[in-house]
C-alpha positions as CSV (number, residue, x, y, z in Angstrom):
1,X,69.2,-117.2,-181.2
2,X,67.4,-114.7,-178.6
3,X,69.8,-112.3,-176.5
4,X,68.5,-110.1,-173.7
5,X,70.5,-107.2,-172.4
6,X,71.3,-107.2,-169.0
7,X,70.6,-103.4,-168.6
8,X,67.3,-103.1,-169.9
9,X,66.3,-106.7,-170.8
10,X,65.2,-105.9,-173.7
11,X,65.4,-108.7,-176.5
12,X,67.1,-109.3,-179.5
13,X,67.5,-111.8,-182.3
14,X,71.1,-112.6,-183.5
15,X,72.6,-115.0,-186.0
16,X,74.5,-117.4,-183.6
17,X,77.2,-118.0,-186.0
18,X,78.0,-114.7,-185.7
19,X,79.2,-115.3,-182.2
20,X,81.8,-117.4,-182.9
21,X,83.2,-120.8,-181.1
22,X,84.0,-118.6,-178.1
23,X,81.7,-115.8,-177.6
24,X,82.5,-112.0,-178.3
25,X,81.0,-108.6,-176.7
26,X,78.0,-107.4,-178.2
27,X,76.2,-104.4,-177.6
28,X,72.7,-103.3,-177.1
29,X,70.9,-101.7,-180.2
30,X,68.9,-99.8,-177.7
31,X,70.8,-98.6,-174.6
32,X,74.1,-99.0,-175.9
33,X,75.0,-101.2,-173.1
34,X,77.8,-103.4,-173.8
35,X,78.3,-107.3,-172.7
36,X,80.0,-110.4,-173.5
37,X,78.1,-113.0,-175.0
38,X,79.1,-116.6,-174.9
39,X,78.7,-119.2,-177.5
40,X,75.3,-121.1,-177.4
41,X,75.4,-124.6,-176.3
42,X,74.9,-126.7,-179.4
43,X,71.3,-129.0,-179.6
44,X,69.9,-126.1,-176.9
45,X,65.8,-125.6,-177.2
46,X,65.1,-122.3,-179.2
47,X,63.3,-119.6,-176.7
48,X,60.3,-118.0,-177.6
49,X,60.7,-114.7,-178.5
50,X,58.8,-111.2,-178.5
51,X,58.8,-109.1,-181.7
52,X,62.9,-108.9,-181.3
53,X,64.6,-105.4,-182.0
54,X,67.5,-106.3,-184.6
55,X,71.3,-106.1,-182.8
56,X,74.3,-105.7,-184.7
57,X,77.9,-107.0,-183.0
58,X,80.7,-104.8,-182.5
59,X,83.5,-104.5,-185.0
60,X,86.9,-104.5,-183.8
61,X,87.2,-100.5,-184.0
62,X,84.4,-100.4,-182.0
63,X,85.6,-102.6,-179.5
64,X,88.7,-100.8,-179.3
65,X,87.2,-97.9,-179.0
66,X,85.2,-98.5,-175.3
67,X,87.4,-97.3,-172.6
68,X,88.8,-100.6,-170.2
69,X,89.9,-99.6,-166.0
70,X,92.9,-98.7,-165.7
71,X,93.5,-98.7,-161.8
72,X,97.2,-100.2,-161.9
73,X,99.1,-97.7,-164.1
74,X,96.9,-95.0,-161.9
75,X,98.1,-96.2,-158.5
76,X,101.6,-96.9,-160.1
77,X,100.8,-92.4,-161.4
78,X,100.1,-92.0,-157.9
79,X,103.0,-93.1,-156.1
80,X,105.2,-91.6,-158.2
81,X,103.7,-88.2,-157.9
82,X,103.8,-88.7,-154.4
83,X,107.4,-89.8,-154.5
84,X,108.6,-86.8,-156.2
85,X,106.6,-84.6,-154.2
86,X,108.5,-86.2,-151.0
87,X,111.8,-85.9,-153.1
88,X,110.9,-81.5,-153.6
89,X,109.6,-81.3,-149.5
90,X,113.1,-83.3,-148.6
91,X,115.3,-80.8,-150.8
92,X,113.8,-77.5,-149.5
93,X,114.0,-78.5,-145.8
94,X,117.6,-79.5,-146.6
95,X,118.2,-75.9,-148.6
96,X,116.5,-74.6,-145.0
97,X,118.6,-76.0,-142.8
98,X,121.9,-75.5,-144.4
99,X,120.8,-71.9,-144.8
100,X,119.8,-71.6,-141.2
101,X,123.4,-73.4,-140.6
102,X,125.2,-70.9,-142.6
103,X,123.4,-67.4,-141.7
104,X,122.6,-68.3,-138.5
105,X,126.7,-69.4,-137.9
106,X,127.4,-66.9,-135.5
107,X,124.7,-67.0,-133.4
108,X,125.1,-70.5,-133.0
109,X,128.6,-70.6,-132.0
110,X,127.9,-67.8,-129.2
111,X,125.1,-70.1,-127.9
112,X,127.1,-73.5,-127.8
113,X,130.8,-72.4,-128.3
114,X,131.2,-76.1,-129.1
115,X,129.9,-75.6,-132.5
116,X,133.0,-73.5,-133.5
117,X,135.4,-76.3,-133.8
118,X,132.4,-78.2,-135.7
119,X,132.3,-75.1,-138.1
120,X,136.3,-74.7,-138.4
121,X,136.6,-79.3,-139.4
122,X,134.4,-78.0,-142.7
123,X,136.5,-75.0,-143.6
124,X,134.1,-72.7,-142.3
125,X,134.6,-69.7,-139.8
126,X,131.8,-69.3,-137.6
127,X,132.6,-65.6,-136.6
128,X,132.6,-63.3,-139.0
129,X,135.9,-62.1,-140.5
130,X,136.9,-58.2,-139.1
131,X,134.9,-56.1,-141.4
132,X,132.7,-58.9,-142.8
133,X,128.7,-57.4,-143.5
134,X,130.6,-53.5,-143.0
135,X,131.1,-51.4,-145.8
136,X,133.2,-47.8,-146.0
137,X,132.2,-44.7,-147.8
138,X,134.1,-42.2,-147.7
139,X,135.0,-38.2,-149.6
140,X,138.3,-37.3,-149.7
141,X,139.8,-33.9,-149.5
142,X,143.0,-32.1,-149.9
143,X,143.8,-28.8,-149.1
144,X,147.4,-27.0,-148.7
145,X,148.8,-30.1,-149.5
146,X,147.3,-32.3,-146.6
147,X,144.1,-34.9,-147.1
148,X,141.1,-35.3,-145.1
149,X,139.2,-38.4,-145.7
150,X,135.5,-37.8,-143.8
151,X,132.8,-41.1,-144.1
152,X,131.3,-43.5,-142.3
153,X,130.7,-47.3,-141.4
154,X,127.6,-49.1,-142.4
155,X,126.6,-52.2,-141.2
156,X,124.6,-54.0,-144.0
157,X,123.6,-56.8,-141.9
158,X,120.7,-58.0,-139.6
159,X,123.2,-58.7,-136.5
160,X,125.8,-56.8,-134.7
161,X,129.0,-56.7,-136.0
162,X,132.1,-55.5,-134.4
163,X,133.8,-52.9,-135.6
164,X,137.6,-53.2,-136.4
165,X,140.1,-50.4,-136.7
166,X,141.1,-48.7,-140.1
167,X,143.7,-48.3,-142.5
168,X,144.4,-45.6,-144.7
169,X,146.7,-47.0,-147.9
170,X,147.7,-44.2,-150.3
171,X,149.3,-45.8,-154.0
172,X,150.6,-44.4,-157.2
173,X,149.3,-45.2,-160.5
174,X,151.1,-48.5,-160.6
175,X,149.2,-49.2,-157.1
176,X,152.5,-49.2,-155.3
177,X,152.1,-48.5,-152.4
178,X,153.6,-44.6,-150.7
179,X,152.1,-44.0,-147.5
180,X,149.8,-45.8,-144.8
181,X,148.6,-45.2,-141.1
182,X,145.9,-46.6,-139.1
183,X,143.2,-45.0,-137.3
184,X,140.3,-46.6,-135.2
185,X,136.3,-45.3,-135.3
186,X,134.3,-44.1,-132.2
187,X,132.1,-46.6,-131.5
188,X,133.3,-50.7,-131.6
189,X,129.7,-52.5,-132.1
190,X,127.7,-51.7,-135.0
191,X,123.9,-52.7,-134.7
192,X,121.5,-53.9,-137.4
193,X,121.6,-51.2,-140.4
194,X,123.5,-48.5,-138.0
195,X,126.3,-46.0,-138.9
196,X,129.3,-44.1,-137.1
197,X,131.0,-41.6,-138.9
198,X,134.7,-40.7,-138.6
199,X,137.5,-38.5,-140.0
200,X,141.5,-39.3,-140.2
201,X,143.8,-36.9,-142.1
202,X,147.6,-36.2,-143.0
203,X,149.5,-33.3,-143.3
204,X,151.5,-34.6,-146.1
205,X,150.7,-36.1,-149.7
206,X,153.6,-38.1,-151.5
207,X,154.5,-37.0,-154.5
208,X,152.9,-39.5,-157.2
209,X,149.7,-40.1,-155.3
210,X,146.5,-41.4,-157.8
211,X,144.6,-43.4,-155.2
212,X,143.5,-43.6,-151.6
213,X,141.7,-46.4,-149.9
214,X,141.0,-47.4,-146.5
215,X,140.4,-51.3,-145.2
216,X,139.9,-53.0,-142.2
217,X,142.8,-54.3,-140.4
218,X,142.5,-57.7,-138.8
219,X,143.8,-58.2,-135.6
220,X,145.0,-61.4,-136.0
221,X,147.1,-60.3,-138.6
222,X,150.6,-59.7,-137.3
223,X,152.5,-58.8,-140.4
């Protein structure tokens, strides 16, 4: 029988038998173009044919080999990257927000005082705690038997922070406890990254003294 190839017509002769009862894909000797073929109908009329260029069937591993669309398992690809993609944008503006939440607490509760009592049902202060974002540093120094403690406050934070009095505690080796007054500093706000420096002192060390400390006092504390 005579095939033509539908890319670039040109003709071929083929055993029909090799065709089979229902067709296969067959594919052009010249262009490579590929196509399905169908059976021929039995008792057809031969065509006349040109010179014909000899075409040889594809095998199964060559049929296998010739790539088929894909769309569905793409499109399913798609929406799943897109998906997760949602599922990462979702989780950062969360992480955002609760950050903002958190950081922010203070500034919050000043601006609707409401919010306090929201803060304080989850277990969560929205002031800071007297002393929270300060630190101390301090050099102690004892002459003639009495100490001088000379430092300063340093607010580590990016907001203000009140500044609460002091409390000197002086311990023994076994960190019990011998001696304690308190002392307040100079200034009571503390802005962004500012200092003040103070000084306290006593005349008198007890016998037994290894350490010295000082920590903020909280006036809520009535102990």
């Amino acid at each position: 029988m005579i095939l033509s190839c539908p890319d670039c017509s040109t003709r071929f002769a083929i055993d029909a038998d090799k065709l089979g009862p229902d067709g296969r894909r067959v594919k052009c000797g010249k262009c490579a173009h590929v196509w399905f073929e169908s059976a021929p109908v039995a008792d057809a009329e031969p065509e006349a044919a040109e010179p014909p260029l000899r075409v040889t069937p594809l095998e199964p591993e060559e049929q296998s080999s010739i790539p088929v669309r894909n769309l569905p398992a793409v499109q399913r690809a798609r929406k799943a990257r897109s998906a997760r993609t949602g599922w990462i944008v979702s989780i950062i503006l969360l992480a955002g927000i609760l950050a903002a939440l958190w950081f922010g607490r203070e500034q919050i509760a000043r601006a609707v005082p409401e919010a306090e009592s929201v803060y304080a049902a989850v277990g969560i202060a929205a002031f800071p705690l007297p002393g929270e974002g300060l630190i101390i540093e301090f050099d102690p120094k004892t002459e003639d038997g009495a100490l001088t403690l000379k430092g300063e406050i340093i607010n580590t934070t990016t907001g203000v922070r009140d500044v609460p009095g002091l409390r000197v505690v002086i311990t023994d080796g076994s960190e019990l406890m011998l001696k304690s007054w308190e002392f307040s500093s100079d200034v009571r706000r503390l802005g962004p990254g500012e200092t003040v420096p103070f000084t306290t002192e006593t005349d008198s060390v007890p016998d037994g003294a290894a350490n010295v400390s000082i920590l903020f006092t909280n006036p809520d504390d009535t102990r």
